[in-house]
C-alpha positions in Angstrom: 10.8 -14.4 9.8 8.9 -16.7 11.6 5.5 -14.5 12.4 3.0 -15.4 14.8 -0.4 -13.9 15.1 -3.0 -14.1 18.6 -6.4 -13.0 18.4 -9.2 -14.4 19.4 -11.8 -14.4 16.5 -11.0 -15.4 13.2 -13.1 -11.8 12.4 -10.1 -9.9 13.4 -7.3 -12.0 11.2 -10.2 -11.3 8.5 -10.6 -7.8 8.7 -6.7 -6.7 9.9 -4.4 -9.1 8.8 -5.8 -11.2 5.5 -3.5 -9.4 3.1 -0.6 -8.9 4.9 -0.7 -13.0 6.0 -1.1 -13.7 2.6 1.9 -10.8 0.8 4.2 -12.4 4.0 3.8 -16.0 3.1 4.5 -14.3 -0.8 7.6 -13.0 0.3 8.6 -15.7 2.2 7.9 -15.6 5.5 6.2 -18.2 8.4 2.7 -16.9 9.5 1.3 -19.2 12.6 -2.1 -17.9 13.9 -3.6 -18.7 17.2 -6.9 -18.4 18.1 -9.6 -19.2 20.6 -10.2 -22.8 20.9 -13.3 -23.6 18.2 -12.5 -20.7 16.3 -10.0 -22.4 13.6 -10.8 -23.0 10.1 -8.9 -24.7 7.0 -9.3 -21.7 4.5 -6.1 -20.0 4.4 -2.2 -20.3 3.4 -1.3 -20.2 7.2 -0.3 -22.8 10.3 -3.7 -22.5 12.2 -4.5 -23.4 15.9 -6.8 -23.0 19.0 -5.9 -22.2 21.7 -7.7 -24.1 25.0 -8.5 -21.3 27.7 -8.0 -17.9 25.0 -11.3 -15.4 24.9 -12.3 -12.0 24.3 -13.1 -11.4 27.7 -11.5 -12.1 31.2 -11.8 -15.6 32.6 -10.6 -18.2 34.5 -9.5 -20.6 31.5 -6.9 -18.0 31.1 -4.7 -20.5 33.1 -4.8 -23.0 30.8 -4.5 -21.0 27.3 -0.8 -19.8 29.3 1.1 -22.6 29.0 -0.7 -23.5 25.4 0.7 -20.4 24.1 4.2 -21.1 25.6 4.1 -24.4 23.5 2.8 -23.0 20.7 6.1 -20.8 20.7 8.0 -23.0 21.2 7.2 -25.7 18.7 6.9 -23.3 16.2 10.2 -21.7 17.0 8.5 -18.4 16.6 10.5 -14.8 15.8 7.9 -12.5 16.6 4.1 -12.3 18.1 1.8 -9.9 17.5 -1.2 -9.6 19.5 -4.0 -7.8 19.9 -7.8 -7.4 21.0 -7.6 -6.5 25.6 -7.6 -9.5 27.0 -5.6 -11.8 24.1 -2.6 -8.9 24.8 -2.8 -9.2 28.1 -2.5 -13.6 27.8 0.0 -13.1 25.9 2.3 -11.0 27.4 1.9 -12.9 30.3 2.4 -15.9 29.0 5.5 -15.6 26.5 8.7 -14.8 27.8 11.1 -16.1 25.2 9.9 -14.3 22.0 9.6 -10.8 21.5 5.5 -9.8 22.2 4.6 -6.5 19.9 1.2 -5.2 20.8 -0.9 -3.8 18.0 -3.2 -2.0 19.9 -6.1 -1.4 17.3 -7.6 1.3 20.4 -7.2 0.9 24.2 -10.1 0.4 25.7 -11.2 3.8 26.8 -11.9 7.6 24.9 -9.7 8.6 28.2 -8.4 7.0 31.5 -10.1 9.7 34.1 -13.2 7.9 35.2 -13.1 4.7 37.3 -12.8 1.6 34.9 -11.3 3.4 32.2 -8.3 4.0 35.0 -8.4 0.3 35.8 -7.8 -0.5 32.8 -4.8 2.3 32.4 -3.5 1.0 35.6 -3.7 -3.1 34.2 -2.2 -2.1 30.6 0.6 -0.1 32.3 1.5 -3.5 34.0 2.0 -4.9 31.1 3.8 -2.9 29.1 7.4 -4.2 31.0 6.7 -7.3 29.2 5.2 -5.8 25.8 9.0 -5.7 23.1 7.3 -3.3 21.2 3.8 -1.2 20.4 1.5 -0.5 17.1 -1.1 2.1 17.4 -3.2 3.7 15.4 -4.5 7.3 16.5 -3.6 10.2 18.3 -4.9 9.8 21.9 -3.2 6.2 21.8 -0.2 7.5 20.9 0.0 10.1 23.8 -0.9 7.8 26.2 1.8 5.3 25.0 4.7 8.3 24.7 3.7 8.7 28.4 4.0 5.3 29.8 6.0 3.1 26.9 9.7 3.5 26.0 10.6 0.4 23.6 9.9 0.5 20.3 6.6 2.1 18.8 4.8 2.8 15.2 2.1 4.8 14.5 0.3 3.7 11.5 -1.6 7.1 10.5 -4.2 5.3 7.7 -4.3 2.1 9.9 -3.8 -0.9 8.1 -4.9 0.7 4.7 -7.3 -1.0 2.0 -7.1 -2.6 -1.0 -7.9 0.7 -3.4 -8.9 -1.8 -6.5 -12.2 -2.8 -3.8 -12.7 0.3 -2.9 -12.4 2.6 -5.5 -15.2 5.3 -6.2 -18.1 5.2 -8.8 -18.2 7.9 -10.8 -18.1 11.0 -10.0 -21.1 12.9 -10.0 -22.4 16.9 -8.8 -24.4 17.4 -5.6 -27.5 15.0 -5.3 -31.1 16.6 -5.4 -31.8 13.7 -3.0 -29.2 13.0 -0.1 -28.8 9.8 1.0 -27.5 9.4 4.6 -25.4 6.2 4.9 -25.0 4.8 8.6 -22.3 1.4 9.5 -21.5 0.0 12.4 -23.0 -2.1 15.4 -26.0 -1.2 17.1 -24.1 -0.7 20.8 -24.3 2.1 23.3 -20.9 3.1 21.8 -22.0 3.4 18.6 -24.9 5.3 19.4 -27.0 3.8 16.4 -29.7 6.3 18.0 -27.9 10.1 17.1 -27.8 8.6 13.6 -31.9 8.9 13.4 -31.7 11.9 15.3 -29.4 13.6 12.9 -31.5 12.6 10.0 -34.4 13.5 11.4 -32.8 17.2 12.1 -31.6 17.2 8.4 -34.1 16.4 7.1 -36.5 19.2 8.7 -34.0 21.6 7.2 -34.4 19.9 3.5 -31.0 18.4 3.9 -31.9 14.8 3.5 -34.0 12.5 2.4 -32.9 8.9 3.3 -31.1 7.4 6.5 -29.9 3.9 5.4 -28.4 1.6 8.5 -25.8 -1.4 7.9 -25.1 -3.5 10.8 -26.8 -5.2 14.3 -25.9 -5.1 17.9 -28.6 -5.3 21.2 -30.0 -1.9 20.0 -31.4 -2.9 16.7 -34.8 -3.8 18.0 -35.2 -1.0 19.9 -34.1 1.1 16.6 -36.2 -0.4 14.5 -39.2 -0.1 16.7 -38.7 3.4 16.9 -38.4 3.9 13.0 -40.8 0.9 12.5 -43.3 3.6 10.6 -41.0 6.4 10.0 -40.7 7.0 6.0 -36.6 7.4 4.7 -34.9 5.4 7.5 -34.2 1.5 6.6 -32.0 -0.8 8.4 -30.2 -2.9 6.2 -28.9 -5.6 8.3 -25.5 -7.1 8.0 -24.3 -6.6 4.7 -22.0 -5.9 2.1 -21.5 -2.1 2.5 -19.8 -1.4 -1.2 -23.3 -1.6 -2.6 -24.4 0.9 -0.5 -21.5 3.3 -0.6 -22.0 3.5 -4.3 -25.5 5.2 -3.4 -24.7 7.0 -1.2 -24.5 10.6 -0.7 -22.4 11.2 2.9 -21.6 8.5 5.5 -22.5 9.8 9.2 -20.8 8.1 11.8 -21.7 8.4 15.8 -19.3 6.5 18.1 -18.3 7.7 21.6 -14.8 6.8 20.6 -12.8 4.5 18.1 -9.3 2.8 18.0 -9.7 3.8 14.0 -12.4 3.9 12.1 -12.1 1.4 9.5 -15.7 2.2 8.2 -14.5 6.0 7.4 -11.7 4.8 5.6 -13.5 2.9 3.6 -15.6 5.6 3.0 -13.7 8.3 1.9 -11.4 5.7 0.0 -14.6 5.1 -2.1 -15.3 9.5 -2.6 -18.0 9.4 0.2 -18.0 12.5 1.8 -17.6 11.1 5.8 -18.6 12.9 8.8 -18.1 12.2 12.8 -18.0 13.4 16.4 -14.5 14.8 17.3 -13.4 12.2 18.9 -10.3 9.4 19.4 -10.0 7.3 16.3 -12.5 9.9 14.5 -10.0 12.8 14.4 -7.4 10.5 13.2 -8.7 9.3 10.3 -7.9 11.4 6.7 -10.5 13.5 4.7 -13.1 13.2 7.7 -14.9 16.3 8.4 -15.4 16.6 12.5 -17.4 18.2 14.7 -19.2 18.3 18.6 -18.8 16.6 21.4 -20.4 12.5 21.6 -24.1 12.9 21.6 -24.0 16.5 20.1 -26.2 15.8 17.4 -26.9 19.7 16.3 -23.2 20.2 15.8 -22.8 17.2 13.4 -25.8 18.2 11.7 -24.5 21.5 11.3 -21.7 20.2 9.8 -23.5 17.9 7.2 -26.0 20.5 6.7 -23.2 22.8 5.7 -21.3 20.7 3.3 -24.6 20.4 1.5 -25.1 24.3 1.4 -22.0 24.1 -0.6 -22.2 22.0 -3.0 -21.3 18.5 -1.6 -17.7 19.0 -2.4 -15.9 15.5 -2.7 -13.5 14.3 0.6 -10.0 16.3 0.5 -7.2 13.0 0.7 -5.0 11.8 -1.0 -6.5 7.9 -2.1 -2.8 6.6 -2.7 -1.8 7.5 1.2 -4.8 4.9 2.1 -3.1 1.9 0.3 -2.7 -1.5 2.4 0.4 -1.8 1.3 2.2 1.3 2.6 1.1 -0.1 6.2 1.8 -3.4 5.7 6.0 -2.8 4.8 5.6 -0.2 7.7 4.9 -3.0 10.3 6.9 -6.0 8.3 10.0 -3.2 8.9 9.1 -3.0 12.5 8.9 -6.4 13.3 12.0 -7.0 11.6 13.7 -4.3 14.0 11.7 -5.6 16.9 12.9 -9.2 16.6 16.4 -8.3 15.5 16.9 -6.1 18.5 15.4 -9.4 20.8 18.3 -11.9 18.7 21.2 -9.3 19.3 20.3 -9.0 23.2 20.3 -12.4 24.1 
């Protein structure tokens, strides 16, 4: 197959697609990535471009990045997109008529579609979906909404895109720590809520349930984070870093987002035998050997929870490590596009 790939970052192609882009071109496959104008590099096995007009975020310049991605079809004499990330879907299903679009929605933008801009955004991606060949999603709530309002082809990829289980692989094993060591990853946005992870350790730790809060990441809340830990003892923001260093430390990962698409951080974590806890929430729920609990914000109930798992013993997370590989996901979706762009040839 002929593959191509529109995101807008080269983060995203990084962080979803770097093995599968490299096991395609292994077995034999095309993989042509587009990306926002600026964004390209020269550091992988892959026909590269940018695309003049493509962003993360509505604009104008939209216009222009339609016909590029038309001609970028076209020369390439593509079998298959996929897209993904809001606004590059929406581009792209737009733009290309010719070659069957597959959405891999990695979360739609909203935990659900009942207030006011959450339903604009229902309303915009059920527009779409006449011109979407097929969909890839990747927890629960995504998949009801889609069951609702799609009826091509869809694939629900219930580990997400997996891991590479030689990198993340646990250290050994050892009993309940004397000292618990609260591990916190993500970026420091309002959805995140960087701010219930302090609260939570605080609360643990006036019960004798922890010891250290450590934070990986940044985002426009940092500052005010760190001011408000700035003399605090236990609580140190790490930055953005590697986070295998600090999952061989630690004791439980706690993780406070309003709502996911999946959780890629939990994954890891369990994957690695860190005990991983998190609001009950999309994209929180979904994700195996995560222990849930309370509503966003509910800081008591997750402290509860953490508080509890220490009380007995700090047992290790229940899933099965194989079930997480990157490779289960990645023949999952190579299968689907196959069926996807086959079914496209046949009806011409």
């Amino acid at each position: 197959m002929r593959i191509g790939l529109v995101a807008s970052k080269p983060v995203t192609i990084d962080r979803f697609f770097e093995d599968w882009i490299h096991a395609w071109t292994a077995d034999g496959h095309e993989v042509h990535v587009a990306l926002e104008d600026g964004e390209v590099s020269e550091s992988d096995p892959t026909s590269m471009i940018g695309i003049k007009g493509l962003r993360r975020r509505p604009s104008a310049a939209v216009i222009r990045a339609r016909s590029e991605l038309q001609a970028w079809c076209r020369d390439r004499n593509l079998d298959v997109v996929v897209t993904n990330a809001a606004t590059p879907s929406a581009v792209s299903r737009l733009s290309i008529s010719d070659t069957p679009v597959i959405y891999f929605c990695h979360g739609l933008h909203w935990r659900n579609s009942h207030d006011w801009p959450s339903y604009a955004w229902s309303v915009i991606e059920k527009s779409l979906l006449s011109r979407t060949a097929g969909v890839i999603f990747m927890n629960g709530a995504d998949e009801r909404w889609f069951r609702r309002n799609f009826r091509g082809p869809m694939l629900n990829l219930e580990a997400g895109v997996g891991l590479d289980l030689q990198v993340w692989k646990p250290p050994t094993a050892s009993e309940c720590p004397s000292s618990i060591s609260l591990l916190w990853v993500g970026e420091f946005t309002t959805r995140k809520r960087p701010q219930d992870a302090v609260a939570i350790f605080r609360e643990l730790r006036a019960r004798g349930k922890a010891t250290e809060l450590v934070m990986l990441g940044r985002g426009p809340l940092h500052t005010e984070i760190a001011a408000t830990c700035k003399s605090e003892d236990g609580i140190v923001l790490a930055g953005h870093t590697d986070p295998i260093p600090y999952f061989n430390k630690a004791s439980a990962l706690i993780h406070t987002a309003t709502w996911e698409g999946f959780t890629r951080v939990l994954l890891e974590s369990v994957a690695m035998g860190v005990p991983a806890f998190g609001y009950a929430t999309k994209g929180v729920l979904d994700v195996p050997g995560v222990a849930v609990s309370g509503e966003p914000g509910d800081v008591r109930a997750l402290a509860d929870l953490v508080a509890h798992w220490v009380d007995s013993g700090c047992p290790a997370p229940m899933v099965n490590r194989e079930d997480l590989d990157w490779q289960i996901a990645y023949q999952k979706v190579t299968d689907f596009l196959a069926q996807v762009s086959g079914a496209s040839r046949s009806g011409q």
